[in-house]
C-alpha positions as CSV (number, residue, x, y, z in Angstrom):
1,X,101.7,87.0,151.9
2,X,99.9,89.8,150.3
3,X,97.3,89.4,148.3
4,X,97.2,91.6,144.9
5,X,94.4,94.9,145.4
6,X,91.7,95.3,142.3
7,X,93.7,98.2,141.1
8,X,96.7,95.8,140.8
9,X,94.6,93.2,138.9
10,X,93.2,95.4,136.8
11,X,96.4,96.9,136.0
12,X,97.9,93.5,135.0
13,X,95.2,92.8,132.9
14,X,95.1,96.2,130.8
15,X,99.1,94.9,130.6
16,X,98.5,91.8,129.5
17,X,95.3,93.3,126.9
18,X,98.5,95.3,125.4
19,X,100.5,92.8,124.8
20,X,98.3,90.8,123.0
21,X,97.5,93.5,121.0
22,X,100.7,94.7,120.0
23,X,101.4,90.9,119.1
24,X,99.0,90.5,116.9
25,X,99.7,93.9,115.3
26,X,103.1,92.3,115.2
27,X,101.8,88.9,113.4
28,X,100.3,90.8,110.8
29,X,103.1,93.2,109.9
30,X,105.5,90.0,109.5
31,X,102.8,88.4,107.5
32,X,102.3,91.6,105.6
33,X,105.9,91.8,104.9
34,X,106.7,88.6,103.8
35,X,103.9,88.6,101.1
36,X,105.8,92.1,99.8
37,X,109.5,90.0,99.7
38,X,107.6,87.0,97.9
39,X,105.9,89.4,95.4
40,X,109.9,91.4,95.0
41,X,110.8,88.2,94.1
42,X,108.9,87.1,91.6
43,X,108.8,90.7,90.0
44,X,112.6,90.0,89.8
45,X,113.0,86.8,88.5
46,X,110.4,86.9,86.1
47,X,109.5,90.2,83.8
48,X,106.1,88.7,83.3
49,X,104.8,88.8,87.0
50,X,104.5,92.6,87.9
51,X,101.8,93.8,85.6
52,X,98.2,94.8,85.7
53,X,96.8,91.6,84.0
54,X,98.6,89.3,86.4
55,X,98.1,91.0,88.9
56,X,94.5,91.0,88.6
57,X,94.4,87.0,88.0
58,X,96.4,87.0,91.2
59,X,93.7,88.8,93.4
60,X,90.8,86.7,90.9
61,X,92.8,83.6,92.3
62,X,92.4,84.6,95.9
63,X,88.8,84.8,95.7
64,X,87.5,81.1,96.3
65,X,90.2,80.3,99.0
66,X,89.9,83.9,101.2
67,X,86.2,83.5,100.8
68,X,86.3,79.9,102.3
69,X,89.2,81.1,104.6
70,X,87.1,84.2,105.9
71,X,84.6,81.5,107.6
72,X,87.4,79.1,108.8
73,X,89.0,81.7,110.8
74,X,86.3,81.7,113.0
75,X,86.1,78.3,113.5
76,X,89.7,78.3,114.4
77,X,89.9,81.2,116.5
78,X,87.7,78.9,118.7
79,X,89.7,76.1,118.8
80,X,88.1,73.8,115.8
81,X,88.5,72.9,112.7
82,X,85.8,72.7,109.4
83,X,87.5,70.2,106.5
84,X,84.0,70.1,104.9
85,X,84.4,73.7,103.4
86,X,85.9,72.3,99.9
87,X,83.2,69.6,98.9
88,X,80.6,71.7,101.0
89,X,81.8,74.4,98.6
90,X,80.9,72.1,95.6
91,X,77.6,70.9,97.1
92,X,76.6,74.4,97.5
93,X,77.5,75.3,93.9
94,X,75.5,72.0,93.0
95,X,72.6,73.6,94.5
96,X,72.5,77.0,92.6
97,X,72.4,75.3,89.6
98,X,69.9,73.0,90.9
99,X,67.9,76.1,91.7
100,X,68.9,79.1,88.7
101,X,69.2,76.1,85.9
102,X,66.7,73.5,86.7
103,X,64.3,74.9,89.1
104,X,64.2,78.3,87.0
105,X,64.5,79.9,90.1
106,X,64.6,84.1,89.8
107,X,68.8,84.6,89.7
108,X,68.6,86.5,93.2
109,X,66.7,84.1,95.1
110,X,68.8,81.1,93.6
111,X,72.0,82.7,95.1
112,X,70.5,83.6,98.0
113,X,69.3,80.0,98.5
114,X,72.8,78.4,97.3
115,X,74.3,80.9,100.4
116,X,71.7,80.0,102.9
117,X,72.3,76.3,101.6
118,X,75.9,76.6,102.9
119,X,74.7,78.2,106.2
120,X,72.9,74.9,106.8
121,X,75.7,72.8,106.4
122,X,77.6,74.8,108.8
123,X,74.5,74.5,111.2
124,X,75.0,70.5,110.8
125,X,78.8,70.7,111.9
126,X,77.4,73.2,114.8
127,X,75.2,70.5,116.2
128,X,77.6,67.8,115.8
129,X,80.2,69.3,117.6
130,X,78.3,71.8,120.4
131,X,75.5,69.4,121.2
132,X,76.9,65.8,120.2
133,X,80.1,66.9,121.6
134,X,81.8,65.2,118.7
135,X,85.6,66.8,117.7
136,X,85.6,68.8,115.6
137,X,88.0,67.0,113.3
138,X,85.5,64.0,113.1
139,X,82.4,65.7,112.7
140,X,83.5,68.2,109.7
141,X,85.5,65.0,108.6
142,X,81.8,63.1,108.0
143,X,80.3,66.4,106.4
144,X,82.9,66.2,104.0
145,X,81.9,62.9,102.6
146,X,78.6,63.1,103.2
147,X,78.7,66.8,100.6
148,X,81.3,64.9,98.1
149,X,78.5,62.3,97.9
150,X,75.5,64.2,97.5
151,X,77.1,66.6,95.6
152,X,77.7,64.0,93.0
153,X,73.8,62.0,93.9
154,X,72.0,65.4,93.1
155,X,74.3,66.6,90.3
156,X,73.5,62.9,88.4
157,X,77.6,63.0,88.3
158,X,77.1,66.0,85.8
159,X,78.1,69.8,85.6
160,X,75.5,71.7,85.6
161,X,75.9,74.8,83.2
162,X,74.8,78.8,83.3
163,X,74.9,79.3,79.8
164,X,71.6,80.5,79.7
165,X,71.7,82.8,82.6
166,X,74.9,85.2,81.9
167,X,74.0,87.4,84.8
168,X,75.1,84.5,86.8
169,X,78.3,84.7,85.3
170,X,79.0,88.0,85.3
171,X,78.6,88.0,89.4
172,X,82.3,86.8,88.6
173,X,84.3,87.3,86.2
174,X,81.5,91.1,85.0
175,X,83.1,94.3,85.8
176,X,80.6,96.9,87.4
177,X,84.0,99.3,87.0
178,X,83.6,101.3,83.8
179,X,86.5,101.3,81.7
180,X,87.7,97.9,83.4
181,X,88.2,94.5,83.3
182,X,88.4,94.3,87.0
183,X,86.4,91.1,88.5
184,X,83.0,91.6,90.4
185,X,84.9,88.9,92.6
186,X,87.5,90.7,94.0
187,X,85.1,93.4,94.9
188,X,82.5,90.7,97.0
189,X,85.7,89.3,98.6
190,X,86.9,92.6,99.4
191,X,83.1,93.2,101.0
192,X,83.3,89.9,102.5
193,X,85.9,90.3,104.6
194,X,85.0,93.6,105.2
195,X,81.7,92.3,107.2
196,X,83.9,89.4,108.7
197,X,86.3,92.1,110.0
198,X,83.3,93.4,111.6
199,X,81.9,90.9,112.8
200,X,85.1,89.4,114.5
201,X,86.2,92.4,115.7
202,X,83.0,94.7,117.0
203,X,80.4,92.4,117.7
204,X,79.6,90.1,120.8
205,X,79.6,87.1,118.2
206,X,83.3,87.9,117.9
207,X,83.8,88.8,121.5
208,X,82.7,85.2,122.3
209,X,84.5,83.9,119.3
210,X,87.7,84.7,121.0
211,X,86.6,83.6,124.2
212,X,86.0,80.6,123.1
213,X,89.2,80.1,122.1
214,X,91.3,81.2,124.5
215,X,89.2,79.6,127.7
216,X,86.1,77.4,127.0
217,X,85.4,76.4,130.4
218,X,85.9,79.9,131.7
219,X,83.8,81.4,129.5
220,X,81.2,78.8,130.0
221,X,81.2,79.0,134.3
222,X,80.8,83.1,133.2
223,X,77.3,82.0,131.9
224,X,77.6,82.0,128.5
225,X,75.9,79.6,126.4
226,X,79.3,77.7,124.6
227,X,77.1,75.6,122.9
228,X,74.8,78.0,121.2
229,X,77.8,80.3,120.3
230,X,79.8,77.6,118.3
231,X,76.3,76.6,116.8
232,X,76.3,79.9,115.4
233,X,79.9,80.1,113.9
234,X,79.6,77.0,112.7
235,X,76.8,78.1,110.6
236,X,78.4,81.6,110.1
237,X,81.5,79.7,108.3
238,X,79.2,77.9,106.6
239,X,77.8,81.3,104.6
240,X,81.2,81.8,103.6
241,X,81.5,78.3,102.1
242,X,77.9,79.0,99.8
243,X,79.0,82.2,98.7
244,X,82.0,80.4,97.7
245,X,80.8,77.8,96.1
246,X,78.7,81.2,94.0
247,X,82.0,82.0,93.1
248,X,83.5,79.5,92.3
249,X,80.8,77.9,90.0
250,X,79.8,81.9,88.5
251,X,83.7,81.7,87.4
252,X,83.6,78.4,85.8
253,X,80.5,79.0,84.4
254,X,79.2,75.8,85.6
255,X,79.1,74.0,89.0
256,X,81.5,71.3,89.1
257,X,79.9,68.6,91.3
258,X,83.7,67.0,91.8
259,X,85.3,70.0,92.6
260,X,85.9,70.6,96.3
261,X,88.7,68.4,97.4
262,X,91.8,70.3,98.2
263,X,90.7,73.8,98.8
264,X,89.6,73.2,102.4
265,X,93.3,72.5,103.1
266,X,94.3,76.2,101.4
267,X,91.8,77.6,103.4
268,X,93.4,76.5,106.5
269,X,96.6,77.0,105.6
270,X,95.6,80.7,104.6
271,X,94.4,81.2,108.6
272,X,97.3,79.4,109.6
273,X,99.7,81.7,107.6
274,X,98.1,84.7,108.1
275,X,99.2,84.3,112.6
276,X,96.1,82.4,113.3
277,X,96.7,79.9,115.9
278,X,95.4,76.6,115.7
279,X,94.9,76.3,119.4
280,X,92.3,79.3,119.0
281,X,92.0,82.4,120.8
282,X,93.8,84.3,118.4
283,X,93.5,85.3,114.6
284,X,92.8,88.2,112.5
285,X,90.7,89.1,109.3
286,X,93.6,90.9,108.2
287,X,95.9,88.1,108.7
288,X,93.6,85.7,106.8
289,X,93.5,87.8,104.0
290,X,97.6,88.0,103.9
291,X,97.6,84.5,104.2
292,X,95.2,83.8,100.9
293,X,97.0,86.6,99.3
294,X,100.5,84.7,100.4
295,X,99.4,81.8,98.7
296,X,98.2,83.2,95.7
297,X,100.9,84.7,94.6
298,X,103.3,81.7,95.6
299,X,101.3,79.6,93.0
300,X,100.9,82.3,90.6
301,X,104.7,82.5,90.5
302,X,106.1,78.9,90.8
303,X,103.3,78.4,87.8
304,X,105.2,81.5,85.8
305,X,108.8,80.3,86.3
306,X,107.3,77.0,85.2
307,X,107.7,74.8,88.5
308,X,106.2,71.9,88.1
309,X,103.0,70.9,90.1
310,X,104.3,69.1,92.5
311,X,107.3,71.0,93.7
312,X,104.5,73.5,94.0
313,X,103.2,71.2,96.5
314,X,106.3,70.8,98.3
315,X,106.9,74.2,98.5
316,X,103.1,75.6,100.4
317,X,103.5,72.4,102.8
318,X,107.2,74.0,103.6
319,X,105.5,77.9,103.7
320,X,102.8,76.0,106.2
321,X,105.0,74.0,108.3
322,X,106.6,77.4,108.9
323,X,103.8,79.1,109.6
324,X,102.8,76.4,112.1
325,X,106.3,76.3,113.5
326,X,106.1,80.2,114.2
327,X,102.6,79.6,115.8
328,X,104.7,77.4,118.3
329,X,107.6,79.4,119.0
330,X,105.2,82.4,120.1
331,X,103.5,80.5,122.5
332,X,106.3,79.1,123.6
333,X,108.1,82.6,124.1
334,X,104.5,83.8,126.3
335,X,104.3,81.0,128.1
């Protein structure tokens, strides 16, 4: 029995780095193309669809679940999961009011804080689930509650309102394009993911990300410290989800301490969509940014052919379980 040289290994390997690549490359040009069909078919069936104005609330609409869904990806390229990224999202817009409306904080420094408030909820969930060893599924699963409540405790069950402080507003739904009414929130989103995209894909906190992923116990006998790694994404995701919940409350003008629930489930099903795979090691920016777009213009158009709510519903869970399914039959097919 021979026993394969290093030139052999190494050859397999560079093989096997091809493949993967040419996958994923793959995962986002089927992703990519079935946002285009969805989009040709609403511009068909309804006259209303292709034009500038909706096409600008479409990408407006994208904003709150690809920001949230930027940070999630990382979480599940590693093999977790974050469900506290909707009411953390509300928490975190709870506490830029807290700080721009009642604290009079400078407007800078209160959305710097609301962000870095985010960071810290993602820095819990780090600690719960690299150093208590807690899933992942339980840990964010308690964060969620635990933000829903004190979202609501610190908020005195009210909205807070930035009707004194427009500039806060204007981060938003302002237009620094002259001549425009293009959102400022497309534009951060668009920055956003243009840092995550970095991030993920030329830094050693991505490197690690996708080690993480794809062999925990490898990566951790290579001497890598796991646990301080996921720490950091935790808390990284958790960035995402305050400059969300910036967003979210600069477009309502107001941070809406019960709003939250729902939007971690988009998130995920954004990553999922966009050829993430739940078992981690794999994922894209890119894709993620698909996927929100995917399910943006899905509810857009049900919502302009007049489909009610809840067939709305039925429909995304189908367009997930799809997704899922697809996740499946690839690893099925590489296995």
């Amino acid at each position: 029995m021979t026993t394969p040289t290093a030139t052999e290994e190494q050859q397999k390997s560079v093989s096997t780095g091809v493949r993967d690549t040419l996958r994923a490359g793959l995962q986002q040009f089927l992703a990519f193309a079935s946002l285009i069909v969805i989009f040709a078919f609403f511009s068909v069936v309804s006259p209303n669809f292709f034009n500038y104005g909706n096409v600008t609330n479409i990408l407006f609409s994208t904003v709150v679940i690809g920001t949230l869904a930027l940070g999630t990806t990382f979480v599940i390229i590693t093999g977790g999961i974050d469900l506290s990224i909707g009411t953390g999202m509300a928490l975190c817009a709870v506490m830029s009011g807290v700080l721009i409306v009642n604290a009079g904080i400078p407007l800078p420094i209160g959305v710097l804080g609301a962000i870095l408030f985010g960071g810290l909820i993602g820095l819990v969930n780090g600690l719960n689930v690299a150093v208590l060893k807690l899933p992942p599924f339980i840990a964010t699963l308690a964060m969620m509650l635990v933000a829903q409540g004190l979202a609501l405790v610190i908020s005195d069950s009210a909205p807070i309102y930035f009707d004194q402080t427009p500039a806060y507003i204007d981060i938003s739904i302002g237009s620094i394009i002259p001549g425009t009414n293009f959102p400022n929130a497309v534009l951060i989103l668009a920055l956003a993911a243009v840092i995550a995209g970095v991030l993920l894909n030329k830094t050693v906190l991505g490197r690690y990300t996708y080690s993480i992923g794809s062999n925990e116990e490898a990566t951790a006998l290579s001497g890598i410290d796991v646990r301080r790694w996921k720490i950091v994404i935790y808390t990284l995701a958790g960035l995402f989800t305050g400059l969300a919940g910036v967003m979210i409350s600069a477009r309502l003008g107001s941070a809406q301490p019960a709003t939250g629930m729902g939007y971690e489930l988009q998130a995920i099903a954004a990553v999922v969509i966009g050829g993430t795979s739940l078992s981690g090691g794999k994922g894209s920016i890119v894709g993620t940014v698909i996927g929100a777009l995917i399910i943006s213009v899905l509810n857009n158009g049900l919502q302009i052919m007049s489909i009610p709510q809840e067939w709305q519903n039925v429909i995304l869970g189908c367009v997930i379980l799809l997704a899922v399914y697809a996740d499946r039959a690839r690893k099925g097919a590489t296995a």
